[in-house]
C-alpha positions in Angstrom: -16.4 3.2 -25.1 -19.3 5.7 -25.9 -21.4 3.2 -24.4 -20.1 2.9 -21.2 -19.7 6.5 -21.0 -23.0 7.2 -21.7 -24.0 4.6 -19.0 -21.9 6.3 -16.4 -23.2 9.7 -17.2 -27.1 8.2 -16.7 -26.2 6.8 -13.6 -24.1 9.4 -12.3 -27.1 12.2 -13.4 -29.6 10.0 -11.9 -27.9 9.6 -8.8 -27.0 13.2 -8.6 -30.6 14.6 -9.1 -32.3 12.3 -6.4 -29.9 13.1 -3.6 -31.6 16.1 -2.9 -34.8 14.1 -2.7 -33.3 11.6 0.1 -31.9 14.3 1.9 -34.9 15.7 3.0 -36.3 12.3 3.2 -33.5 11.8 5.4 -34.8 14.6 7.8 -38.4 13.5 7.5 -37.8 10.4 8.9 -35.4 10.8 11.6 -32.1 9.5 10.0 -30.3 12.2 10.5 -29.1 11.3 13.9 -26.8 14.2 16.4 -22.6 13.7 16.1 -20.8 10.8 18.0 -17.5 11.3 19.6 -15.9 9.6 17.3 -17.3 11.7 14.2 -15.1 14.3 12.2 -18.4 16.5 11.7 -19.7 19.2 14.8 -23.7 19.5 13.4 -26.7 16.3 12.2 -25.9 15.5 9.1 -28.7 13.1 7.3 -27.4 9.8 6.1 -29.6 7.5 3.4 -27.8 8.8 0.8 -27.7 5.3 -0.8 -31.0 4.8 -1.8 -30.0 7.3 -4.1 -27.0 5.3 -5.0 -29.5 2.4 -5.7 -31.5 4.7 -8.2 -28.8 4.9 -10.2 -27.8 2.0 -10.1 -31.1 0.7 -11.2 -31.2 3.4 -13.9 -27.5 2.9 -15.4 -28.7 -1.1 -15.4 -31.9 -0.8 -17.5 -30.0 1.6 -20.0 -27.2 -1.1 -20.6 -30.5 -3.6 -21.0 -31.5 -1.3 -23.7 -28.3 -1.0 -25.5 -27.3 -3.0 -28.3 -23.5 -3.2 -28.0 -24.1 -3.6 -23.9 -27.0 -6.0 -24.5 -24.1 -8.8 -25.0 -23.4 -8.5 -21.0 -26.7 -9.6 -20.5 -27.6 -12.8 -22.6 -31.4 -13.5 -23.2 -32.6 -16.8 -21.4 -32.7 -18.2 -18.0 -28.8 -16.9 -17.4 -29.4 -13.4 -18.5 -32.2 -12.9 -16.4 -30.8 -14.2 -13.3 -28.1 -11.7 -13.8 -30.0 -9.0 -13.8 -32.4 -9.9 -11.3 -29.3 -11.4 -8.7 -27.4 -8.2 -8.6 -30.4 -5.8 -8.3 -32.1 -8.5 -5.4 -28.6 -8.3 -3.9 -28.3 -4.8 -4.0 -32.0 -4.0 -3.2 -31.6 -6.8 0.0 -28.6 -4.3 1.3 -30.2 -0.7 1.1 -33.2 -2.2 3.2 -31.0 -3.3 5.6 -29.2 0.1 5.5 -32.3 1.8 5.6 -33.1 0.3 8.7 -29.7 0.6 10.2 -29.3 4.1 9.3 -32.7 4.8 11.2 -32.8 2.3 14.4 -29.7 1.0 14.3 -29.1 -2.7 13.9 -26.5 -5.6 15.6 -23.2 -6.3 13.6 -24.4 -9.8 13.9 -28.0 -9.0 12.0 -26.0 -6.9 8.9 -23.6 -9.6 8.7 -25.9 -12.1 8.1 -28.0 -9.6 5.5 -24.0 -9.7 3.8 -23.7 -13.5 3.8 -27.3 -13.7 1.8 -26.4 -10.8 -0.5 -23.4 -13.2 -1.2 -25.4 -15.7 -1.9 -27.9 -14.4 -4.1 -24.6 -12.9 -6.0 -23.3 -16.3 -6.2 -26.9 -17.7 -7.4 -27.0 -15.2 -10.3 -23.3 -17.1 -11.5 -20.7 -14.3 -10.3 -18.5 -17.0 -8.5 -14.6 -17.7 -8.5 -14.4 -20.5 -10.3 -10.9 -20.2 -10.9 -8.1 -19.5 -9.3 -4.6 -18.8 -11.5 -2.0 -20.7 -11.1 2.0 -21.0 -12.0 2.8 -22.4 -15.4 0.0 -20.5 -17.0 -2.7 -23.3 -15.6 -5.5 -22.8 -14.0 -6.8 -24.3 -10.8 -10.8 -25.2 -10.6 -12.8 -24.9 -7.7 -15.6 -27.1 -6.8 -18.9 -25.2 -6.8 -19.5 -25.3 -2.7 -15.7 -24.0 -2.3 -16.5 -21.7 -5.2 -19.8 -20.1 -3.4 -17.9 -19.8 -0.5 -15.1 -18.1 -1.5 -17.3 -16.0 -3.7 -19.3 -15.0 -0.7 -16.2 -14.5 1.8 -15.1 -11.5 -0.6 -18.1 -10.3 -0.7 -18.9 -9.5 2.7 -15.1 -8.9 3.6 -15.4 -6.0 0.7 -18.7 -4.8 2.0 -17.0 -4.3 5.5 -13.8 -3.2 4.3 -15.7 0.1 2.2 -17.7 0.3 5.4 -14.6 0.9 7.6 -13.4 3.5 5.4 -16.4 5.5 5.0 -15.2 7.9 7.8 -14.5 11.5 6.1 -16.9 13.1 3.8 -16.5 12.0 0.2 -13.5 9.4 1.4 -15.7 5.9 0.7 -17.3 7.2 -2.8 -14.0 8.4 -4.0 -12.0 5.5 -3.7 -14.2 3.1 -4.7 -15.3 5.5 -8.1 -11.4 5.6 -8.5 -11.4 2.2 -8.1 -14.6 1.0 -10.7 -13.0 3.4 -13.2 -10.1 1.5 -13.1 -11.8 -2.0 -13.7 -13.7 -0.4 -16.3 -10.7 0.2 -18.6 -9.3 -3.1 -17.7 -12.4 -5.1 -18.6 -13.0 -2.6 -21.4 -10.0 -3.2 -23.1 -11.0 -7.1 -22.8 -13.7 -6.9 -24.3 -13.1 -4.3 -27.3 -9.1 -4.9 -27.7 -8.9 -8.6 -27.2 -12.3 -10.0 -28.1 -13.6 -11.5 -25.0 -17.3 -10.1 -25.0 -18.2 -12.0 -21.5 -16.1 -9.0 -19.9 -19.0 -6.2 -21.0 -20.8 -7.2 -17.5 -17.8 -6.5 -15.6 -17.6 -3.5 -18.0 -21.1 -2.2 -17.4 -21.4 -2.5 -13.5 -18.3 -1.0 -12.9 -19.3 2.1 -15.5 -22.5 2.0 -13.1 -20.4 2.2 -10.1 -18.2 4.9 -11.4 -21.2 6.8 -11.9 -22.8 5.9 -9.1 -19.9 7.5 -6.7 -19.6 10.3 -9.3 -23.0 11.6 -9.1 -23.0 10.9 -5.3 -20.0 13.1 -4.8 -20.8 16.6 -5.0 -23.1 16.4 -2.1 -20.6 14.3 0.0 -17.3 16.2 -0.3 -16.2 18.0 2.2 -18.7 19.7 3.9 -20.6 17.1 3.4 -24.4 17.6 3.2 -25.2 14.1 3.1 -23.8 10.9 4.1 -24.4 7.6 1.5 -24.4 6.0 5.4 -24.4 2.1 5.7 -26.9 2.3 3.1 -24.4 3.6 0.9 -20.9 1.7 2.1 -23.0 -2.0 1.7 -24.1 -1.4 -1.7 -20.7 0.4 -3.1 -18.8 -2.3 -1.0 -20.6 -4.8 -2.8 -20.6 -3.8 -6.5 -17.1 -3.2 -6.2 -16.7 -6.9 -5.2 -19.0 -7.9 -8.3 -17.0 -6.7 -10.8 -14.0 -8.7 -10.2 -15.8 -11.8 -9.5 -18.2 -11.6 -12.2 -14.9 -11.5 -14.2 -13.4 -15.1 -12.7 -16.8 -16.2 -13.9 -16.7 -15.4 -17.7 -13.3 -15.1 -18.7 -11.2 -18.0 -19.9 -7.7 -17.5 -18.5 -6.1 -19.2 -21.7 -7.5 -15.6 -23.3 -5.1 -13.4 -21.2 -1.6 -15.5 -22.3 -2.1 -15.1 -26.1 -5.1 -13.8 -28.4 -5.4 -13.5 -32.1 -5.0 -10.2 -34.0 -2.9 -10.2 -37.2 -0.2 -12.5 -35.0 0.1 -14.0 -31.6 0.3 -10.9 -29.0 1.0 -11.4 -25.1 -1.3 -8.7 -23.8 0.6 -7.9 -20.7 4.2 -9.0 -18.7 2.0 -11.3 -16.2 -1.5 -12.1 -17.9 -2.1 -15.1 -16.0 -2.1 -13.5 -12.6 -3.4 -10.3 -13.5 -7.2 -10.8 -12.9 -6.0 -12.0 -9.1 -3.5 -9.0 -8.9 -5.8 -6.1 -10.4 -8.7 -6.7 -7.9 -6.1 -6.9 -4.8 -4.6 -3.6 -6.2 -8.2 -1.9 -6.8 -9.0 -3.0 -3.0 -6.0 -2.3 -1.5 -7.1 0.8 0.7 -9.6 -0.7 2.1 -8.5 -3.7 2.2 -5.6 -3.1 4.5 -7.2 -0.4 6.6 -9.9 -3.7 7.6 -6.8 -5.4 8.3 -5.2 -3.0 10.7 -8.2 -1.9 12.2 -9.2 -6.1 13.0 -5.8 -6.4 14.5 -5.9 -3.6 16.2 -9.2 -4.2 18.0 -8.8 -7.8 18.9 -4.8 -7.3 20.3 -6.8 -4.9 22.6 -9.5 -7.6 23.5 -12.4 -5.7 21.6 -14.5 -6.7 19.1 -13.5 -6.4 15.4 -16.6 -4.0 15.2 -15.8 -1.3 18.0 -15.7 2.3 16.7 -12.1 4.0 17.4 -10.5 6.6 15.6 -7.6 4.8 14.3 -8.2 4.2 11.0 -5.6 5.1 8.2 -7.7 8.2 7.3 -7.5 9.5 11.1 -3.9 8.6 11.3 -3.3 11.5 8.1 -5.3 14.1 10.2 -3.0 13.0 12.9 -0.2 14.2 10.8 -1.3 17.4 10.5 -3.3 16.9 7.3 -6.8 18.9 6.7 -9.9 17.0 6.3 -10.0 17.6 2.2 -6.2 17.0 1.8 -6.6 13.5 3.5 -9.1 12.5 1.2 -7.2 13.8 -1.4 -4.5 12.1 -0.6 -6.2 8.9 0.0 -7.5 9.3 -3.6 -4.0 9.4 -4.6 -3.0 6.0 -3.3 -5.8 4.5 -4.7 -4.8 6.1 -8.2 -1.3 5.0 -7.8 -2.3 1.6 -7.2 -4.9 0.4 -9.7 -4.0 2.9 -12.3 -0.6 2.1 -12.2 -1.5 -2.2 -12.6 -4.0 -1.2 -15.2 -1.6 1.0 -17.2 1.3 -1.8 -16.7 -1.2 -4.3 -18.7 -1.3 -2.3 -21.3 2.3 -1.2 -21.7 5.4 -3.0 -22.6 7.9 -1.6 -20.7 11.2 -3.3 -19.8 12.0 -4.0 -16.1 14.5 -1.5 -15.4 12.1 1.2 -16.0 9.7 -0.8 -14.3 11.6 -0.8 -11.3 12.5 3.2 -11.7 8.8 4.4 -12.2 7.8 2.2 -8.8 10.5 3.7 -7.0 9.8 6.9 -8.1 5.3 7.3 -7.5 6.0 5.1 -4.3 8.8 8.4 -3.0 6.5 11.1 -4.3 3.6 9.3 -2.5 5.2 9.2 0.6 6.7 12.7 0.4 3.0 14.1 0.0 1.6 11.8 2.6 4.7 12.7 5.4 5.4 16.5 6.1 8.8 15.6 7.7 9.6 13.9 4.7 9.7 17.7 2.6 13.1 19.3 3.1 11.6 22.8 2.8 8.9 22.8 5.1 11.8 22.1 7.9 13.8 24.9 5.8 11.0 26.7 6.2 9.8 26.2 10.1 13.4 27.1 10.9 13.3 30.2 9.3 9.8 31.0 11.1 11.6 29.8 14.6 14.5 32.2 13.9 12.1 35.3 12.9 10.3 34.4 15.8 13.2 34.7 18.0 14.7 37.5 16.4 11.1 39.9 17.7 10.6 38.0 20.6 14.3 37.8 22.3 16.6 35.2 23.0 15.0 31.6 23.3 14.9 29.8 26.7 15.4 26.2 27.1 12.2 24.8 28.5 13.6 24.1 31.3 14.7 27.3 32.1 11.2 28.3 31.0 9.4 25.8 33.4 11.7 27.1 36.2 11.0 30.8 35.9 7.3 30.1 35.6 7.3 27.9 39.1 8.9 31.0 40.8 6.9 33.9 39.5 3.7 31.6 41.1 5.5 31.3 43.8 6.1 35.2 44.4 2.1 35.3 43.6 1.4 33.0 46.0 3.8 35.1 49.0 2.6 37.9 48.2 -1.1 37.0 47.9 -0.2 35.3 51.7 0.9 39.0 52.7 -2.2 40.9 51.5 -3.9 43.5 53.4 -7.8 42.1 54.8 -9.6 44.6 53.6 -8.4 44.2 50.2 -9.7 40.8 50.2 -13.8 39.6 50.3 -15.3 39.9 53.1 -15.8 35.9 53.7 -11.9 35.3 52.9 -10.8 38.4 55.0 -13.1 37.2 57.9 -11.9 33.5 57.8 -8.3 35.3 57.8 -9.2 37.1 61.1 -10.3 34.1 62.6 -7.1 32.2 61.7 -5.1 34.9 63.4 
């Protein structure tokens, strides 16, 4: 694990270091463009803060090159080098275009096609779904056209689904670093635990994503001083899509039912399924916050790509939730979700418990995400209305309220009718002359 670790802190420090550096980069060039209407922050605040990302990316990559338990992700020959050079063309296609987009601007049309050859190249390198689990612990094969399309689907769907999220300071680089962390134990424990060494790559890139949202992070919180912008959300979206797929490609599914120790062990209650289940878990929040926003948008006869502010992040601050406490708590589903499928592989629990642990994260979850939901914050407000009342006198029903208010303007407006001219200007009090 001291491997991985050490390549998350090189990318993470890299990252960190050189966001200064694209900040005022940022401002050189113009890509730090003045607030929308739509936008959560008041004052320019410059964007590009994914070519940073990119360094250290390209930096946590050429340390695991160097490594030699990490060298095994990367085997010499034709394959290994079209590994390395797929996910860094793929990656280094996707900043440009961010680059560019972050500047001038660009058509949804134009990025989607840059996303459909990112896919591509990603699908060239040999990260593709070949498999697909199925029922009875068998597996079902996908022919290598259906393969690179599919591959290439969840690519650009994850891509724009990070994208869509990437709406509060720090909200996009947390989840997704909540998210690679996650993968990483999984595939680490693959790899180290049950023998399969194909699931180092999976491994490394998401230690290099972890650290990549890590490093990114202090300068994006809330207030941010940076934005990772669209050259940020397309390259996190994306890595967080390899890692997954780069697993269907390596990993035999027999592996996951039983594997040799001392004795036969089943590593977890459903192994089969659990590469399709972890990665729908890990993407959840984005995931359904696409979903909802594409429904949304097209039941109102827009396109899937109009701006609102509707997405599951504004819908907290709707609730009354500050900008850091959303994030927070947006952090905290994530957490729930793909730490809680990546501690179930691991632990052999029986179903009763299962059952009582759900029940109890998916209650407190909902009692931190709903105010109404805490008993003593109503106890609370109805002590505050009844203190209120007690300095302020008795309380009036609003309609009483809306009545008294009607008749004091009224009196105003009599007595304003009855007024003496000379108190009045000189243009009112002469018009009132006239009219008399």
């Amino acid at each position: 694990m001291k491997d991985y670790a050490f390549i998350l802190i090189i990318a993470a420090a890299v990252t960190y270091l050189l966001t200064p550096v694209v900040r005022r980069l940022a401002f050189a060039i113009g890509a730090a463009p003045a607030p929308r209407e739509r936008d959560v922050h008041t004052t320019p605040v410059p964007r590009l803060g994914g070519l940073a990302m990119f360094a250290g990316l390209v930096a946590g990559l050429a340390v695991a090159y160097r490594l030699t338990f990490t060298q095994e992700a990367f085997p010499t020959g034709p394959t290994g080098s079209h590994t390395i050079i797929g996910l860094i063309g793929a990656a280094g296609l996707l900043v440009a275009i961010g680059i560019v987009d972050d500047r001038f601007g660009m058509s949804p049309v134009s990025k989607l096609a840059g996303q459909v050859a990112a896919g591509g190249i990603l699908a060239w390198s040999g990260a593709a779904v070949v498999w697909l689990p199925w029922p009875g612990g068998q597996k079902l094969m996908l022919e290598p056209d259906l393969a690179y399309t599919v591959t290439i689907l969840l690519i650009v769907i994850t891509i724009n689904a990070v994208n869509f999220i990437d709406g509060l300071d720090g909200l996009a680089a947390g989840v997704v670093g909540i998210g690679a962390l996650a993968y990483l134990f999984y595939s680490y424990t693959l790899t180290n635990s049950v023998g399969v060494l194909s699931q180092s790559i999976s491994a490394v890139t998401s230690a290099v994503l972890a650290g990549m949202c890590i490093g990114f992070l202090p300068h994006n919180f809330h207030p941010a001083r940076i934005f990772m912008g669209d050259t940020g959300s397309m390259l996190i979206g994306m890595m967080l899509a390899y890692a997954p797929i780069q697993s269907f490609a390596s990993l035999d599914p027999n592996v996951l039912t039983y594997y040799n120790s001392s004795t036969l062990h089943p590593i977890n209650r459903f192994p089969t399924f659990l590469p399709l289940i972890l990665p729908i878990a890990i993407w959840l929040i984005p995931y359904a916050d696409l979903l909802l926003a594409v429904i949304r948008r097209t039941a109102a006869g827009q396109s899937p790509f109009a701006a609102d502010r509707k997405h599951l992040h504004h819908r907290l601050q709707s609730l009354g939730h500050s900008h850091r406490r959303t994030v927070l708590l947006m952090y905290l589903w994530t957490a729930l979700f793909a730490g809680g499928l990546v501690g179930l592989s691991q632990l052999h629990i029986s179903l009763v418990w299962l059952v009582l642990v759900t029940v109890f994260m998916v209650v407190a979850l909902l009692v931190a995400t709903m105010p109404w939901l805490r008993p003593w914050r109503r106890r609370a407000r109805v002590r505050a209305a009844l203190a209120g009342a007690a300095l302020s006198g008795p309380i009036l029903p609003r309609t009483v309220l809306n009545d008294t208010a009607a008749r004091e303007r009224s009196a105003e407006t009599a007595e304003a009718a009855h007024e003496p001219a000379a108190d009045l200007p000189p243009r009112r009090a002469a018009r009132r002359g006239a009219g008399a």
